[in-house]
C-alpha positions, 0 to 999 in steps of 0.5 A: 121633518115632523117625523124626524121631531116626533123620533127624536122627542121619543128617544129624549123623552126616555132618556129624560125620564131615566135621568130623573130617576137617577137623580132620584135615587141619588136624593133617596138613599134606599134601605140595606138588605138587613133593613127589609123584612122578608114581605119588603122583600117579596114586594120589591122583586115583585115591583122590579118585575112589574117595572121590567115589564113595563120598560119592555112594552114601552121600549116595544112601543118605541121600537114600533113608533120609531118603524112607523115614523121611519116609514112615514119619513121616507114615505114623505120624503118620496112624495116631497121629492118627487111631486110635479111641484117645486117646493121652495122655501125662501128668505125675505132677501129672495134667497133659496134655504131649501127646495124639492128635487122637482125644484132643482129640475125646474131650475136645471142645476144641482141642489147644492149650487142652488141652496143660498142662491138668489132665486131672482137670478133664474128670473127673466128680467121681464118678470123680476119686478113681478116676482119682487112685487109677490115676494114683497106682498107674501111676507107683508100680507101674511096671507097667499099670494101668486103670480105668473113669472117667466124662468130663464135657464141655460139653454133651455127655452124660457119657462112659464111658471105660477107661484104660490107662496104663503110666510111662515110662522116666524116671519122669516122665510115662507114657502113657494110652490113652483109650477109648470104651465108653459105648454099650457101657457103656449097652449093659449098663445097658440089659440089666440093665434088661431084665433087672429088668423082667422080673423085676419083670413075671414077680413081676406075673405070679406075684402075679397067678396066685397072686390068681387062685387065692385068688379061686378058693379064695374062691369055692369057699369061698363055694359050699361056705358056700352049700351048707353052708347049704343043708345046715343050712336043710334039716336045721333045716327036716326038724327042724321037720317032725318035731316038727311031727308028733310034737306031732300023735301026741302029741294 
């Protein structure tokens, strides 16, 4: 766009400059050949041909500043359009006036169902009043502000998105950037997954020893019981004998 306005201005300013002349040369009647001494003479062909000159090199410079602002038109325009990044400029309303091409594909629809479209309308109703809340700040902080948003797409899969935005100079639109960080964004869900489960397996395992013990505490338990037992069988039986034979002495 800066390119564009730098042609254009050239272009009027060379315009501009041979109006002016003209209407000069209306205000300024010139002197009649017969006016003109041979000298003025000489002096004006050789101003024409300094002046002819001059209009070649600058309609040169023009030609070369109108190749390289071409150049850098396209040249931007390719990196503009195919950056990774959606470029977006809204409204205050929340309205899409214009987008990048990495814009429409994150969107998934053509530009021209998506120029004056809500951009709301692609966010998912979770996330709206996030997206209401940064749009509210960009245009009243007049700083950067971001936040993270879901998109909902027909039929695609919900997508993860950060954005940027800053107001512009006029306090009417401002301009957002687009990005995708699902897989990232999944990523981390993904180790924090991870992450519980193994938790959750290491708890398994914990509660598992821990089991393992109390039946070992169970079964020494059970053998001592056994012995125990045994003790008392033995000791009951060793009362039996001796009243047994205490009733002998006793007859």
């Amino acid at each position: 766009i800066y390119c564009k306005q730098m042609k254009k201005g050239s272009i009027s300013k060379v315009l501009n400059l041979r109006q002016k002349a003209e209407e000069l040369l209306i205000k300024k009647p010139l002197k009649t050949d017969s006016q003109l001494s041979e000298t003025d003479i000489l002096r004006l062909n050789h101003e024409l041909q300094v002046y002819q000159i001059e209009l070649e090199m600058q309609n040169e410079e023009l030609r070369v500043a109108n190749d390289k602002a071409e150049f850098a038109v396209k040249k931007y325009t390719k990196l503009y359009d195919f950056a990774p990044t959606g470029y977006f400029i809204l409204s205050k309303e929340g309205k899409v006036i214009d987008l990048n091409l990495s814009g429409t594909n994150i969107l998934g629809k053509k530009l021209s169902g998506l120029k004056n479209s809500s951009f709301d309308f692609f966010v998912s109703n979770d996330t709206k009043p996030i997206f209401n809340t940064f749009l509210s700040k960009v245009f009243n902080s007049k700083a950067e502000e971001s936040c993270e948003i879901i998109l909902s797409t027909y039929g695609n899969l919900p997508m993860y998105v950060s954005l940027n935005g800053i107001v512009t100079e006029n306090s009417e639109q401002c301009f957002v950037t687009v990005m995708n960080i699902t897989d990232g964004k999944r990523a981390a869900d993904l180790v924090i997954a991870n992450k519980e489960l193994a938790y959750q397996n290491d708890e398994k395992e914990k509660r598992a020893n821990e089991l393992i013990i109390a039946n070992k505490e169970k079964e020494k338990r059970a053998v001592e019981l056994i012995i125990a037992n045994k003790e008392l069988s033995f000791q009951n039986d060793e009362k039996e004998k001796r009243a047994a034979e205490l009733q002998i002495a006793n007859k």
